[in-house]
C-alpha positions as CSV (number, residue, x, y, z in Angstrom):
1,X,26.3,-18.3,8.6
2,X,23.1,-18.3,10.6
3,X,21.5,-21.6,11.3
4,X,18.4,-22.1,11.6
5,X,15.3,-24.9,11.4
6,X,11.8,-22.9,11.6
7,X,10.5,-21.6,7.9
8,X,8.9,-19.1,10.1
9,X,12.4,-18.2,11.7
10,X,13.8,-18.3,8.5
11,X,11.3,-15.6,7.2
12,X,11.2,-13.6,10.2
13,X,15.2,-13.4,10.2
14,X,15.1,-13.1,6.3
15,X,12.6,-9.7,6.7
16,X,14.6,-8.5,9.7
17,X,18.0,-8.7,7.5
18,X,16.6,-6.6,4.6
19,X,15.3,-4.3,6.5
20,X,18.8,-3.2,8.1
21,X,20.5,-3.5,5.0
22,X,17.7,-0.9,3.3
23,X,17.8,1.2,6.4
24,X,21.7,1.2,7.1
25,X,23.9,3.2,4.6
26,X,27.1,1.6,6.0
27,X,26.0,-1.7,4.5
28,X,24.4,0.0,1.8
29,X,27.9,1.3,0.7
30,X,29.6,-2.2,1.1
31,X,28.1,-3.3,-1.8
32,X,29.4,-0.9,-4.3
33,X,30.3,-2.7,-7.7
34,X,32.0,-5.7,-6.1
35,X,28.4,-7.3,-4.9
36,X,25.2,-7.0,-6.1
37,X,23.7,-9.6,-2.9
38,X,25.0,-8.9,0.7
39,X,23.0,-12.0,2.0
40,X,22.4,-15.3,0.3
41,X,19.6,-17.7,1.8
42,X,21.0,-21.0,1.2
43,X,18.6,-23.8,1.7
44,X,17.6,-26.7,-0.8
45,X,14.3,-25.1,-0.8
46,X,14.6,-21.4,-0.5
47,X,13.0,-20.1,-3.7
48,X,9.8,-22.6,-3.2
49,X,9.5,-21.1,0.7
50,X,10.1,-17.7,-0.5
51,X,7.3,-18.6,-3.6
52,X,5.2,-19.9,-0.9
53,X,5.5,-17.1,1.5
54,X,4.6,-13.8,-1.3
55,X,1.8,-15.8,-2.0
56,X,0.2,-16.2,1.2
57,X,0.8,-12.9,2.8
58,X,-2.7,-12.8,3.5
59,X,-1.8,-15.1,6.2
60,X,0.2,-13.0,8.0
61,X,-0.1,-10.1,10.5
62,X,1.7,-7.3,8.6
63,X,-0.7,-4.7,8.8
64,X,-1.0,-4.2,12.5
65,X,3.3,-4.9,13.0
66,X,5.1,-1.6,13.2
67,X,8.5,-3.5,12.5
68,X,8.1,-4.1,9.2
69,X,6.1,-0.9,8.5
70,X,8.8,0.4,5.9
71,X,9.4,-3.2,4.1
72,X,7.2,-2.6,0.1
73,X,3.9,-4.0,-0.7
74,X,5.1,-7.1,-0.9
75,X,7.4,-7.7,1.8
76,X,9.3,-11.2,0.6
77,X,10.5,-8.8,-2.3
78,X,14.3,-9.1,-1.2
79,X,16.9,-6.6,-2.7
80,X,19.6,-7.5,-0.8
81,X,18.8,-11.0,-0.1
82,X,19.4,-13.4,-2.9
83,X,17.8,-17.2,-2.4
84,X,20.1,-19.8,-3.8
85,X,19.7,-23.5,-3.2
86,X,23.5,-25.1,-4.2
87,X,26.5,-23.8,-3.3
88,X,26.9,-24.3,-7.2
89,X,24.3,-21.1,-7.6
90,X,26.8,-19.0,-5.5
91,X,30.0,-18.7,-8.1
């Protein structure tokens, strides 16, 4: 569990932890069968911030940001990050 207030921190942390999962075959291995989602983004309004956030990429600095170089086209695209917003979603 990683608390945190700032949609921006949220997304910034969010892009960060996709990007080790995809780049790390260690965690890449951990999910096997058993999971299909290594990180779950639990916030009453995570789907309408992620919604928000592939549609206003425009907005944001990608192109000249090295860090997120290998993240896809669309970079709130998770694979490994699934947005829930109940626990209730989670089981």
């Amino acid at each position: 569990m990683i608390p945190v207030s700032s949609k921006s921190k949220i997304l910034d942390l969010l892009l960060i932890l996709e990007q080790i999962f995809q780049q790390n075959q260690r965690f890449q291995s951990l999910s096997g069968d058993v999971v299909d989602t290594q990180v779950l983004y639990l916030e009453h309004m995570s789907i309408e911030t992620l919604d928000v956030a592939k549609s206003h990429t425009s907005w944001m600095n990608f192109r000249d940001n090295t860090q997120f170089a290998d993240i896809s086209k669309v970079p709130f695209t998770f694979n490994n990050i699934k947005a829930i917003s109940t626990l209730d979603e989670y089981h």
